[in-house]
MOPAC internal coordinates of N, CA, C and O (Angstrom, degrees):
PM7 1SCF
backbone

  N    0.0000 0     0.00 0     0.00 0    0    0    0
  C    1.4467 1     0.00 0     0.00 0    1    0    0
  C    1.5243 1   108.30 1     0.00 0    2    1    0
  O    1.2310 1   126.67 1   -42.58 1    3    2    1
  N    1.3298 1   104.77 1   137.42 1    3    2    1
  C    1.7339 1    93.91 1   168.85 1    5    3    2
  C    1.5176 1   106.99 1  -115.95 1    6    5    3
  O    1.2310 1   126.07 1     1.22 1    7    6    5
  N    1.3516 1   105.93 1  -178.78 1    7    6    5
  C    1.8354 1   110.79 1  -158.49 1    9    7    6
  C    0.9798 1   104.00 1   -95.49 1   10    9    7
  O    1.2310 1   107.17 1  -174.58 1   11   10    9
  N    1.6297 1   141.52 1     5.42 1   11   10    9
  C    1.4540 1   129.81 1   132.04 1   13   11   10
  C    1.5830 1   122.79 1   -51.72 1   14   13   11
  O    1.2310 1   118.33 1   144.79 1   15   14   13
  N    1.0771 1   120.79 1   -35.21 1   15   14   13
  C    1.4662 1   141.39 1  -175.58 1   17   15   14
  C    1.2279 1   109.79 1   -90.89 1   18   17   15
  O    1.2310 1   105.67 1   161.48 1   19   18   17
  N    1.4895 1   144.18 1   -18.52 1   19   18   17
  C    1.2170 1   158.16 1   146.15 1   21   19   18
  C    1.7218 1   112.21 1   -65.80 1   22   21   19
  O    1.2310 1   114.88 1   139.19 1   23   22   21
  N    1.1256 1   127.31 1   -40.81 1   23   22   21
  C    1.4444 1   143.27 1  -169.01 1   25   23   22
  C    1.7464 1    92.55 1   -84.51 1   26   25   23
  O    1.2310 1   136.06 1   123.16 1   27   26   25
  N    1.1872 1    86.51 1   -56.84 1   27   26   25
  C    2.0429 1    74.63 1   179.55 1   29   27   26
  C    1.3966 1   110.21 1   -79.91 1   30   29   27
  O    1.2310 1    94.01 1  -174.74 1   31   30   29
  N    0.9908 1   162.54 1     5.26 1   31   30   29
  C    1.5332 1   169.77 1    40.67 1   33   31   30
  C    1.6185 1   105.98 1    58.02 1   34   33   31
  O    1.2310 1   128.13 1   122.04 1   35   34   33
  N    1.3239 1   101.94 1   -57.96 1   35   34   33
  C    1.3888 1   113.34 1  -167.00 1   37   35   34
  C    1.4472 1   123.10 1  -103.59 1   38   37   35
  O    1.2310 1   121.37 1   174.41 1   39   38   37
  N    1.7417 1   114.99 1    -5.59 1   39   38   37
  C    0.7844 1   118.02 1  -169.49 1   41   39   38
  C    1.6993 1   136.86 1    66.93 1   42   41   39
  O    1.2310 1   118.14 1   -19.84 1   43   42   41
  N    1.5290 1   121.14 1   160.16 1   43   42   41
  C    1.5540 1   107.53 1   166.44 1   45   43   42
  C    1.1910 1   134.83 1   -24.50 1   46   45   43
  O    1.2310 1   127.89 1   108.52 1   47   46   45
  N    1.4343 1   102.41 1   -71.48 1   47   46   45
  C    1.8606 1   143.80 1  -165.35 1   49   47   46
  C    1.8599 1   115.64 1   -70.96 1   50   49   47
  O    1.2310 1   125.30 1  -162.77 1   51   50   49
  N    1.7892 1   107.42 1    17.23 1   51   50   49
  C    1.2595 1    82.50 1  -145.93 1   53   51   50
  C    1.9451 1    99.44 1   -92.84 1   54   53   51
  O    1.2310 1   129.10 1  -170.60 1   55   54   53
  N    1.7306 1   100.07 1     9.40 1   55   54   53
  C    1.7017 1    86.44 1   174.81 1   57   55   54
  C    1.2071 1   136.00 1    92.80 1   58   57   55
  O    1.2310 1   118.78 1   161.30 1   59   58   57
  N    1.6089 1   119.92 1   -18.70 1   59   58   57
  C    1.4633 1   133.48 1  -166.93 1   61   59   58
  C    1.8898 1    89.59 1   -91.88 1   62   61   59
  O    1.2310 1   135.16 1   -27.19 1   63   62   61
  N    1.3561 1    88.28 1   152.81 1   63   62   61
  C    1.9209 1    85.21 1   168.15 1   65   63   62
  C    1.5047 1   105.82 1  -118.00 1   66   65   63
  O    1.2310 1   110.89 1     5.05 1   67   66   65
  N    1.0780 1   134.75 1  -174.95 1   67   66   65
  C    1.3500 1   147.66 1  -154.26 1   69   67   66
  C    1.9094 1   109.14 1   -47.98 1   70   69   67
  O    1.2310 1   132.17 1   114.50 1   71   70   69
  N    1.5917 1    94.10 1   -65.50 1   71   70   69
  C    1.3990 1    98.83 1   170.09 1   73   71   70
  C    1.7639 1   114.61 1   -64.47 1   74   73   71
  O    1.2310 1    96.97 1   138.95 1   75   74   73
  N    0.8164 1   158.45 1   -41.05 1   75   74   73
  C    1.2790 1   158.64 1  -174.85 1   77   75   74
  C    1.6269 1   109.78 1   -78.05 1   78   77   75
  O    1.2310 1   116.62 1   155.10 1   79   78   77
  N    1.4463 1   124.02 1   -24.90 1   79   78   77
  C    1.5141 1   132.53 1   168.03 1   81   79   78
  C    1.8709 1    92.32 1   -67.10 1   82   81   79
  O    1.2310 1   125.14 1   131.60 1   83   82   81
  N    1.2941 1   107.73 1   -48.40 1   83   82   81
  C    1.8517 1   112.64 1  -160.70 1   85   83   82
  C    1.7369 1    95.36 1   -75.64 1   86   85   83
  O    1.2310 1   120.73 1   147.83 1   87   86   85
  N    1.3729 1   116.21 1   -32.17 1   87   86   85
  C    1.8479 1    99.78 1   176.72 1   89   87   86
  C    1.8089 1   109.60 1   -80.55 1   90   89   87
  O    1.2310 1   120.67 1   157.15 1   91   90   89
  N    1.3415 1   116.33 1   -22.85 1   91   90   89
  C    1.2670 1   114.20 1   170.46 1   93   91   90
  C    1.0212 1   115.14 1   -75.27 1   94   93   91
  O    1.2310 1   113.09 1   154.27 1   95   94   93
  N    1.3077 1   130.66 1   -25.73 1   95   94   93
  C    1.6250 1   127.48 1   164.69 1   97   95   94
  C    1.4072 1   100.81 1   -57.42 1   98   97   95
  O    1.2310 1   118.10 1   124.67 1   99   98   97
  N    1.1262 1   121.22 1   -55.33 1   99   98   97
  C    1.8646 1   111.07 1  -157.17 1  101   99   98
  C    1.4937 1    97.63 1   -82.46 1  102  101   99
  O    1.2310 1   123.60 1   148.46 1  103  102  101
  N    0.9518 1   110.69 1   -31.54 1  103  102  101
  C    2.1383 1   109.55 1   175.89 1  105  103  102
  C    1.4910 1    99.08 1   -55.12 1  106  105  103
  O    1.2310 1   120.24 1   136.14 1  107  106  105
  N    1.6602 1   117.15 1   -43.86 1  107  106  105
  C    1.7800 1   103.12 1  -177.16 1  109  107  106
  C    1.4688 1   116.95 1   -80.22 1  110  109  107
  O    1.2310 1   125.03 1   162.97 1  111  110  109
  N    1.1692 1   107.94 1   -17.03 1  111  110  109
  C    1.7214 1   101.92 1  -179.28 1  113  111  110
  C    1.5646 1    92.01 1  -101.55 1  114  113  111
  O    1.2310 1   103.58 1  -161.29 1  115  114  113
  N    1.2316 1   147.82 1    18.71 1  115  114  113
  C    1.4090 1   139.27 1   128.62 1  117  115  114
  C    1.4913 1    99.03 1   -65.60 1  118  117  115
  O    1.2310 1   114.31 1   108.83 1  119  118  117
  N    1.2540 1   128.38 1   -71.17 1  119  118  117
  C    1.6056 1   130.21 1  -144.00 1  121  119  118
  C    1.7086 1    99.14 1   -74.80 1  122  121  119
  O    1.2310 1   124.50 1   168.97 1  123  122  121
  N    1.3042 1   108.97 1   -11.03 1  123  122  121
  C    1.7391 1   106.75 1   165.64 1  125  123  122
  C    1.4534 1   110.25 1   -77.32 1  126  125  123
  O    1.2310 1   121.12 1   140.11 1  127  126  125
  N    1.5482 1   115.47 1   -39.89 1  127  126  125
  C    1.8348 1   104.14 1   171.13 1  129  127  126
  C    0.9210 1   120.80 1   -81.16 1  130  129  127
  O    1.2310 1   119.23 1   161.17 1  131  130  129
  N    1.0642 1   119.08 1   -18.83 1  131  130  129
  C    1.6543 1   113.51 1   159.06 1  133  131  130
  C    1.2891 1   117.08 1   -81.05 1  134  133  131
  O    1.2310 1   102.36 1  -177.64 1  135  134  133
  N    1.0506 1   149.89 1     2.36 1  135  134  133
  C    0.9816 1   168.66 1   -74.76 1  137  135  134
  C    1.8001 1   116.02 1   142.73 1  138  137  135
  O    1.2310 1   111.85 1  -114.23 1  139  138  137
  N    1.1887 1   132.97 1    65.77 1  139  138  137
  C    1.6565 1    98.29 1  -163.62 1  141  139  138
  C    1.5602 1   103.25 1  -127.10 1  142  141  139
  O    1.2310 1   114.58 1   149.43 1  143  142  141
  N    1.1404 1   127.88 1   -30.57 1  143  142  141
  C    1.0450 1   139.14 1  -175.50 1  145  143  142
  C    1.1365 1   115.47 1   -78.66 1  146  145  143
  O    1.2310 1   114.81 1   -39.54 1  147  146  145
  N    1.5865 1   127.44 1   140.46 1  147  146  145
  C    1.3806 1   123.97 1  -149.58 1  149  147  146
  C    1.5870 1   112.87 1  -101.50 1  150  149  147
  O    1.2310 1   119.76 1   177.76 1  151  150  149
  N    1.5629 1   118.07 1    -2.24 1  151  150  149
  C    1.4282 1   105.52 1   146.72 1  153  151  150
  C    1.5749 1   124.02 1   -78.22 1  154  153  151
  O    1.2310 1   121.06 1  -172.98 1  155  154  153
  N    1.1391 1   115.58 1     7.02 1  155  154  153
  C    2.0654 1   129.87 1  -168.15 1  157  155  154
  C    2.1973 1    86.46 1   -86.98 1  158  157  155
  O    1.2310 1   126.94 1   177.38 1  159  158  157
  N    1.5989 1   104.25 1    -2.62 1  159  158  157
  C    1.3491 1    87.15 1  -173.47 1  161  159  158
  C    1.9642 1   133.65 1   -54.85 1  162  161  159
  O    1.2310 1   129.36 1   162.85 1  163  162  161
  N    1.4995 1    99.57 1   -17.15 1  163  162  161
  C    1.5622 1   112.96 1  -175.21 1  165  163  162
  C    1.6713 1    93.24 1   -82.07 1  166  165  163
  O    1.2310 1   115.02 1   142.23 1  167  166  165
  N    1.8578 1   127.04 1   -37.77 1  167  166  165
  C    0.8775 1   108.26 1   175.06 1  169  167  166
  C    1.8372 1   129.01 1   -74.61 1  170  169  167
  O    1.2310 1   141.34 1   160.28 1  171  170  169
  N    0.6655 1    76.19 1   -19.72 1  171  170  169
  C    2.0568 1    96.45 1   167.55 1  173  171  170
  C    1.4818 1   107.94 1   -43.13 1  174  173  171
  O    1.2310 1   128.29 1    99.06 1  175  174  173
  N    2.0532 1   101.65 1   -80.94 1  175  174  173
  C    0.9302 1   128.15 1  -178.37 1  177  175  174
  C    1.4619 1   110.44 1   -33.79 1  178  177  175
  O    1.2310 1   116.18 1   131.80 1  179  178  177
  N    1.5846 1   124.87 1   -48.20 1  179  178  177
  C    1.4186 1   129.92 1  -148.70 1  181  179  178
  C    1.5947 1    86.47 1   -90.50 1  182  181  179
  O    1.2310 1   110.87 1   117.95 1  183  182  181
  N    1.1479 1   134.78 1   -62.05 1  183  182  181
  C    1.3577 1   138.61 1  -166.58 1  185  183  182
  C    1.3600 1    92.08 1   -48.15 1  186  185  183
  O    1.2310 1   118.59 1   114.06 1  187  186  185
  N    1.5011 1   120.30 1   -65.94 1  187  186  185
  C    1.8273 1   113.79 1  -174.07 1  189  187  186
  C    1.5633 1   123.63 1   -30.62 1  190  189  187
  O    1.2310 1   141.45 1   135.73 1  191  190  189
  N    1.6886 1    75.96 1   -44.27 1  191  190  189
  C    1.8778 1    87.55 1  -161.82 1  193  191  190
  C    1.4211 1    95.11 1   -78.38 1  194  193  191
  O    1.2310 1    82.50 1   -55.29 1  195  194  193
  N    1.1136 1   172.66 1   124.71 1  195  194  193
  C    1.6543 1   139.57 1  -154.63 1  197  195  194
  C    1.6593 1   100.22 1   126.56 1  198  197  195
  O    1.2310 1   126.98 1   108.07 1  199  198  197
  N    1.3665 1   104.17 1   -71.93 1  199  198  197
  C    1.6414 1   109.85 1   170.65 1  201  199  198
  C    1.4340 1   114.44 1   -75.99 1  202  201  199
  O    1.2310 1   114.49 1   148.39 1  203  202  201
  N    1.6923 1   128.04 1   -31.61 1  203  202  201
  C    1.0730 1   114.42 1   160.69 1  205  203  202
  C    1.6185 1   138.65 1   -65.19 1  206  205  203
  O    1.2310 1   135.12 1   157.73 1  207  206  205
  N    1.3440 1    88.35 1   -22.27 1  207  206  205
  C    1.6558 1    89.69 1   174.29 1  209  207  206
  C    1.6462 1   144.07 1   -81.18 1  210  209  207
  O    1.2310 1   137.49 1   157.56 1  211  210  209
  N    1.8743 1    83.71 1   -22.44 1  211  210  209
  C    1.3692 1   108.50 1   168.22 1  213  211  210
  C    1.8866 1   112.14 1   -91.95 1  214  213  211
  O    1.2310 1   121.47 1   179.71 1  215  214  213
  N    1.4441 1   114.79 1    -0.29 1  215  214  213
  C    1.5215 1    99.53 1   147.20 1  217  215  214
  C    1.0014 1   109.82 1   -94.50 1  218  217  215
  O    1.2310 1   104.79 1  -176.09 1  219  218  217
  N    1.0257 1   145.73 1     3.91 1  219  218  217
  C    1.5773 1   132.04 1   170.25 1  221  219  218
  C    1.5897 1    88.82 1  -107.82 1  222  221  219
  O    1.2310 1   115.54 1  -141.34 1  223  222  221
  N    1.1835 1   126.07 1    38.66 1  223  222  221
  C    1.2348 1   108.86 1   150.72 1  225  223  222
  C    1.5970 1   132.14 1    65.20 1  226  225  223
  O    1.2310 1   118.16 1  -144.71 1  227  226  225
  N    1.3742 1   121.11 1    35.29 1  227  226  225
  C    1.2931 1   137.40 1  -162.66 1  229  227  226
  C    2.0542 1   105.79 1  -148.16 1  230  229  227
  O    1.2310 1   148.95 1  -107.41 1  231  230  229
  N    1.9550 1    61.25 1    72.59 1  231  230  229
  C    1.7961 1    74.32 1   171.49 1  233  231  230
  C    1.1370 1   130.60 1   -74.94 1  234  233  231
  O    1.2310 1   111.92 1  -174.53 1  235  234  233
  N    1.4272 1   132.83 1     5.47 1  235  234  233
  C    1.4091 1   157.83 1  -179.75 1  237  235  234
  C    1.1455 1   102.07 1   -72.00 1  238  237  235
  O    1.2310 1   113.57 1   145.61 1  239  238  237
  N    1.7865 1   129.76 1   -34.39 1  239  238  237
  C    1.1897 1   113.96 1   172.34 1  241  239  238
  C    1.3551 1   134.55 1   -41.32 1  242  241  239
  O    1.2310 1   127.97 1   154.02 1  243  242  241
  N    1.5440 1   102.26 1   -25.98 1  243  242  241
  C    1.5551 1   111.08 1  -176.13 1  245  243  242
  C    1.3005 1   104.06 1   -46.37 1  246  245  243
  O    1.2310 1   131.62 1   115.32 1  247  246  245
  N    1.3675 1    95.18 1   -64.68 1  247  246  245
  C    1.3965 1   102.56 1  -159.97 1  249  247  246
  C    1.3647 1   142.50 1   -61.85 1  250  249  247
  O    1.2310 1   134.93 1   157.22 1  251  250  249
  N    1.7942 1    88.72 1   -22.78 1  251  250  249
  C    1.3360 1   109.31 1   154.78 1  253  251  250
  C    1.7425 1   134.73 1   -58.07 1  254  253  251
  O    1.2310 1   132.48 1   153.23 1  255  254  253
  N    1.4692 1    93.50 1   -26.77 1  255  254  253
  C    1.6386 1   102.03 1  -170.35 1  257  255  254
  C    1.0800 1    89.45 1   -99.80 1  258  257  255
  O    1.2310 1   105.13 1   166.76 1  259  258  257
  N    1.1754 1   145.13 1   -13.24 1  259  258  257
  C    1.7304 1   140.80 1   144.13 1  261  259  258
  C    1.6655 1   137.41 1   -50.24 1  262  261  259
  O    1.2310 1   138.68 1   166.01 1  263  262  261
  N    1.5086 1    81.39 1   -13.99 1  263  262  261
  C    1.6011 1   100.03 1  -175.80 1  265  263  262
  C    1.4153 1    93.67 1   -89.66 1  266  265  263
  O    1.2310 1   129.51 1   123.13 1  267  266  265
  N    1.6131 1    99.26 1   -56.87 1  267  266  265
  C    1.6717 1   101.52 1  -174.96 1  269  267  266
  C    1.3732 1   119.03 1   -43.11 1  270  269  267
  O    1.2310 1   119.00 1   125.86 1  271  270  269
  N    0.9017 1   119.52 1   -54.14 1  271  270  269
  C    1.1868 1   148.78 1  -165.47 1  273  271  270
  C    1.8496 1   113.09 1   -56.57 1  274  273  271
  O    1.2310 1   121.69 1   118.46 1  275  274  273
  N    1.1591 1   114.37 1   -61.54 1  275  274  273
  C    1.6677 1   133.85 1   141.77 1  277  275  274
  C    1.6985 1   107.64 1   -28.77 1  278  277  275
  O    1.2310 1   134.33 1   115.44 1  279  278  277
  N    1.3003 1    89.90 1   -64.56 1  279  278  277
  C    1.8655 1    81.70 1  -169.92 1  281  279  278
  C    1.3919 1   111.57 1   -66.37 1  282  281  279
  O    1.2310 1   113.03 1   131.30 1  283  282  281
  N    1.4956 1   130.77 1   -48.70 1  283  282  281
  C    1.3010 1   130.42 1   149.20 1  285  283  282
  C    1.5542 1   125.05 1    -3.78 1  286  285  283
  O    1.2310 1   135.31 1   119.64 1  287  286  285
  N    1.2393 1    87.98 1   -60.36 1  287  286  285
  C    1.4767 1   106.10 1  -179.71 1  289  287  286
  C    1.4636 1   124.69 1   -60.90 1  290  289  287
  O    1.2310 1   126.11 1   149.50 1  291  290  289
  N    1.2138 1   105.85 1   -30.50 1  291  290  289
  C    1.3452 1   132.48 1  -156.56 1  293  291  290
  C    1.8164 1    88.76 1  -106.56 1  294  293  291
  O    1.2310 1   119.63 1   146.41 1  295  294  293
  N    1.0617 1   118.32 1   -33.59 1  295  294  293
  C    1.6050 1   125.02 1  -167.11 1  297  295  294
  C    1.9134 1    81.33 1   -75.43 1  298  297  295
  O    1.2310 1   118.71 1   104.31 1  299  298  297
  N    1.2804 1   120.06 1   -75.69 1  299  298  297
  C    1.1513 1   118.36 1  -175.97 1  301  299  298
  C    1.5143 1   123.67 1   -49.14 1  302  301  299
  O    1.2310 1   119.97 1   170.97 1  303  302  301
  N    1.4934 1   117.67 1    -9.03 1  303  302  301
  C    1.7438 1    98.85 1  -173.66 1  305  303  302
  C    1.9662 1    88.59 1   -87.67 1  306  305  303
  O    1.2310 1   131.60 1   150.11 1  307  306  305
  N    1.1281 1    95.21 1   -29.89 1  307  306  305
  C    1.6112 1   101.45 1  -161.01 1  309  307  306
  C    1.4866 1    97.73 1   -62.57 1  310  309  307
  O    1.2310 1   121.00 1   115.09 1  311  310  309
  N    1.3608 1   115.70 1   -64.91 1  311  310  309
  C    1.5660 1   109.40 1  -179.74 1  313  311  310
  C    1.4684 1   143.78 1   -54.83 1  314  313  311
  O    1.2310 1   136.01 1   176.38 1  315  314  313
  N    2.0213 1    86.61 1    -3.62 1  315  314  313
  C    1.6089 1   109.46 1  -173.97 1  317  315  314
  C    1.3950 1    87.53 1   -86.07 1  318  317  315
  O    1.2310 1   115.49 1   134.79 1  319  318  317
  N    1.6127 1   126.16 1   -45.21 1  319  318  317
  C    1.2045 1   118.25 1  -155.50 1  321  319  318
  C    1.8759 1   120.26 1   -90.75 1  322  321  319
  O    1.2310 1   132.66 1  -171.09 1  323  322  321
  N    1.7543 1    93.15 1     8.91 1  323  322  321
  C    1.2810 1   113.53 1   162.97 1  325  323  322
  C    1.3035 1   116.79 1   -87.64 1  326  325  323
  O    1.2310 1   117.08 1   139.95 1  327  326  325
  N    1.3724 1   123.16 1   -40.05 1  327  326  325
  C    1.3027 1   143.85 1  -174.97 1  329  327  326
  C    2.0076 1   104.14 1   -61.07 1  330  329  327
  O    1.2310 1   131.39 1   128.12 1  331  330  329
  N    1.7091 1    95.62 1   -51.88 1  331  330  329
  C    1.8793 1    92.52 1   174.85 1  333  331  330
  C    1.4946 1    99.90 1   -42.13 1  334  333  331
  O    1.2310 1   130.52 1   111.30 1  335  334  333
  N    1.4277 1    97.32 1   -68.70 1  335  334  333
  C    1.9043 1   111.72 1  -140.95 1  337  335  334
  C    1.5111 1    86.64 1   -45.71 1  338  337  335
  O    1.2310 1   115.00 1   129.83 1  339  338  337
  N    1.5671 1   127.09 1   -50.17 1  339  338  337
  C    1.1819 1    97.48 1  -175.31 1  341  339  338
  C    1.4433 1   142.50 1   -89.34 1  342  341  339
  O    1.2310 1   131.47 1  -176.69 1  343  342  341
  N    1.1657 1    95.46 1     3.31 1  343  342  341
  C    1.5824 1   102.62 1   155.28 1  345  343  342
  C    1.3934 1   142.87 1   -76.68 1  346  345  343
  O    1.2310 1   129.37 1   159.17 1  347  346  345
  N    2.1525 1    99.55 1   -20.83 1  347  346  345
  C    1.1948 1   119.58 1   133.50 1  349  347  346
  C    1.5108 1   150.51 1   -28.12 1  350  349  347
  O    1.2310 1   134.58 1   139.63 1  351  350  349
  N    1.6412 1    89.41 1   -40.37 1  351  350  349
  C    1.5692 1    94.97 1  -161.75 1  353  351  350
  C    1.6602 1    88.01 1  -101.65 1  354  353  351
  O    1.2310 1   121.07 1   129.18 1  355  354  353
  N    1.2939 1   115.56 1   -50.82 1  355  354  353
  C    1.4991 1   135.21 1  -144.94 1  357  355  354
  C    2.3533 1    95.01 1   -81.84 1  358  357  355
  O    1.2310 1   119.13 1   124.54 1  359  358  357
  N    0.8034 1   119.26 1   -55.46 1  359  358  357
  C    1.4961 1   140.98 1  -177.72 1  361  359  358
  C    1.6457 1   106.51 1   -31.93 1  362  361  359
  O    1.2310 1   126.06 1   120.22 1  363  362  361
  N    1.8443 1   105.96 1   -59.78 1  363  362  361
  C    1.2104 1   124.43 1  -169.22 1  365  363  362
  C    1.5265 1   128.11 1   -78.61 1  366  365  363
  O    1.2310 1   135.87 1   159.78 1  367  366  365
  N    1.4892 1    86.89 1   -20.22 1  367  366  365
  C    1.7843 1   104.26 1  -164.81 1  369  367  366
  C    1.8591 1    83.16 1  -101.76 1  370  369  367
  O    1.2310 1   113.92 1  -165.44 1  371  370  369
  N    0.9660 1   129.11 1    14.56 1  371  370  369
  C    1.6126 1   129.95 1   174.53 1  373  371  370
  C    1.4685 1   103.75 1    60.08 1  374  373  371
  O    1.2310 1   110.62 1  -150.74 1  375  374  373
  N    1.2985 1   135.23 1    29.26 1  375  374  373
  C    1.2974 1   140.82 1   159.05 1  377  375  374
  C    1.5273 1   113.40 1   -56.19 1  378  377  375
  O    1.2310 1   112.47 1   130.89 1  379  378  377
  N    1.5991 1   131.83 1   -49.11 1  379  378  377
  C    0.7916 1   148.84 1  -166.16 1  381  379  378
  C    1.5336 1   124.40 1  -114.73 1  382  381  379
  O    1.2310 1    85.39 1    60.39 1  383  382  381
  N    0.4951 1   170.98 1  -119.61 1  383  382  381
  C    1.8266 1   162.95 1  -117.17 1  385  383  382
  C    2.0166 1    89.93 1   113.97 1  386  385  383
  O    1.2310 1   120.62 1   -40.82 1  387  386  385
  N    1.5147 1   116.42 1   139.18 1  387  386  385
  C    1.6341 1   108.61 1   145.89 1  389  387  386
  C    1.7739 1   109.81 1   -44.32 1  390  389  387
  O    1.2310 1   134.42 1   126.89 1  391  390  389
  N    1.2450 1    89.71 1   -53.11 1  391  390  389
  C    1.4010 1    81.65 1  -148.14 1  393  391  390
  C    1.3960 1   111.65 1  -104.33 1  394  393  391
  O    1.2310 1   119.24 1  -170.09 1  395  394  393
  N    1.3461 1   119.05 1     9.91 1  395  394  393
  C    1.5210 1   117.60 1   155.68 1  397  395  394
  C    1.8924 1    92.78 1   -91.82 1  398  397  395
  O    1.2310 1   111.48 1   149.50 1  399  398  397
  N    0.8469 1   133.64 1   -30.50 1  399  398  397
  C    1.6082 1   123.21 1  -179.07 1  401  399  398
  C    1.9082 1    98.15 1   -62.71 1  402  401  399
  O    1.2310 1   118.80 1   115.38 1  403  402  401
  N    1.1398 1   119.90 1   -64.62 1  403  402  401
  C    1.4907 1   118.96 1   176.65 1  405  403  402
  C    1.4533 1   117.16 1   -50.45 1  406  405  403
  O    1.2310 1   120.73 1   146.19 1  407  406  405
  N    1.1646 1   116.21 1   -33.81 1  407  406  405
  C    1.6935 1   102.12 1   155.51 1  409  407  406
  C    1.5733 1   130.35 1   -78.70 1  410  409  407
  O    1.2310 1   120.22 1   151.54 1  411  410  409
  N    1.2473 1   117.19 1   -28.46 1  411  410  409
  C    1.3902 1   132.98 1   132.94 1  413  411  410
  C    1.5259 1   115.02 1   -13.44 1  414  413  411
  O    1.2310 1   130.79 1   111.68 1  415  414  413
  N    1.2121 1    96.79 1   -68.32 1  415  414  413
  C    2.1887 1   101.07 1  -164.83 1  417  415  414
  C    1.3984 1    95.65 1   -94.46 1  418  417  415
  O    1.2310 1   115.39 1   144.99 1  419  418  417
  N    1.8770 1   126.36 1   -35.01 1  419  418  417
  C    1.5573 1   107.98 1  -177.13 1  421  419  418
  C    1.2891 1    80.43 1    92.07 1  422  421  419
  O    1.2310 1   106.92 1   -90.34 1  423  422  421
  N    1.3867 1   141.96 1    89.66 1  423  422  421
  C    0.9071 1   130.90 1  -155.32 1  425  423  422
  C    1.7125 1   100.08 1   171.66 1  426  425  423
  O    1.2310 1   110.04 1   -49.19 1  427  426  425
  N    1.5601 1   136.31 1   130.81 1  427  426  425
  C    1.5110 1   115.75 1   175.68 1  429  427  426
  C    1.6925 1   100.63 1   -74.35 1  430  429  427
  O    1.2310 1   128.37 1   -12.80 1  431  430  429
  N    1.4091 1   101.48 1   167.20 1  431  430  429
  C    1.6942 1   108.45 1   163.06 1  433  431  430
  C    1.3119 1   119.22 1   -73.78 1  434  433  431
  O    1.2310 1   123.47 1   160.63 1  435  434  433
  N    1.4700 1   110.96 1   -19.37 1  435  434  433
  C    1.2148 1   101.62 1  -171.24 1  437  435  434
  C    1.9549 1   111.28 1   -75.05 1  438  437  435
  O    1.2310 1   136.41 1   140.99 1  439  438  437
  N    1.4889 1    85.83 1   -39.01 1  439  438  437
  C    1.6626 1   104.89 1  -174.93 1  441  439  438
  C    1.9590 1    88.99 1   -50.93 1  442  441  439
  O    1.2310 1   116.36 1   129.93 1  443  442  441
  N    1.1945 1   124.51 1   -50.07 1  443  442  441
  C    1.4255 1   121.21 1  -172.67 1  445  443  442
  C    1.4611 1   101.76 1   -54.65 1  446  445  443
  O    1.2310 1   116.06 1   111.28 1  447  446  445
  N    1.4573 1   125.09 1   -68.72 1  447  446  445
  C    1.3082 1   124.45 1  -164.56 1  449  447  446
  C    1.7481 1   107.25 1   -56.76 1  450  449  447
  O    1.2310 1   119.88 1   157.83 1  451  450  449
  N    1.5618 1   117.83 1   -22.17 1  451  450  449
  C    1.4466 1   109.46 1   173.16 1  453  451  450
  C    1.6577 1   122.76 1   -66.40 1  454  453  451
  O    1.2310 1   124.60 1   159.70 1  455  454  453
  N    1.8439 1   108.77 1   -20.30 1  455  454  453
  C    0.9127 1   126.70 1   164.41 1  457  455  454
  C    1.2187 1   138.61 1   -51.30 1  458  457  455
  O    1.2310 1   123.77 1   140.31 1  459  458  457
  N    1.1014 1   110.38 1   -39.69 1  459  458  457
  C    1.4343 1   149.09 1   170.38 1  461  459  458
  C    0.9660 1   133.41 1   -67.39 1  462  461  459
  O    1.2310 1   127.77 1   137.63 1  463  462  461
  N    1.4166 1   102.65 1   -42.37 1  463  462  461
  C    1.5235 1   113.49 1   171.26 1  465  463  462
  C    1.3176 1   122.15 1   121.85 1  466  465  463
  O    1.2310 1   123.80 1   173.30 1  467  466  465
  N    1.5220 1   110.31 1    -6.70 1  467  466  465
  C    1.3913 1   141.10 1  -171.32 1  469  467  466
  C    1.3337 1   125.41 1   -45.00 1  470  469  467
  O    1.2310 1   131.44 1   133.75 1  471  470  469
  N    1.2285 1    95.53 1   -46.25 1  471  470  469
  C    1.9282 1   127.21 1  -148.18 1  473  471  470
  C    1.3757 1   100.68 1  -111.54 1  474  473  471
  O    1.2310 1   120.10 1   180.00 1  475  474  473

């Protein structure tokens, strides 16, 4: 990344002074190699936004991306345990295929057949 492309990124208003613009430069061309592939762009974005906030000193982010992170978690057990029941109901009564239902949810077959009782 260069610091034209960082500056418009960040806008006017964004607060950093000389040294803290020059560690956010090298934090984004780290988080691009780690980072390299151009669907990794949401992970980019989040790491950027992430290092900018903690030079300006807003260590609360943690905790915030801890929250996220929890609910995520919590988003996924729930939708997993939507995903059984209906593979439960739908699987047996020949509604579904294993493995047209697992492409269905995005989901392996095997994880279905553990559902089931299979595995």
């Amino acid at each position: 990344m260069q610091l034209y492309e960082l500056e418009a990124w960040l806008g006017n208003d964004h607060e950093l002074n000389e040294d803290q613009l020059t560690q956010l430069l090298d934090e984004a061309n780290e988080i691009e190699e780690r980072y390299p592939d151009a669907d990794d762009q949401p992970e980019r974005d989040a790491a950027l936004s992430t290092a900018y906030q903690l030079l300006l000193g807003q260590d609360e982010v943690i905790e915030e991306l801890a929250r996220k992170r929890d609910a995520a978690k919590a988003a996924e057990s729930q939708a997993l345990a939507g995903l059984r029941q209906a593979a439960l109901m739908l699987i047996p009564n020949e509604s579904r295929t294993e493995s047209g239902f697992a492409k269905q949810a995005g989901v392996d077959r095997m994880a279905v057949r553990g559902w089931l009782g299979k595995r």
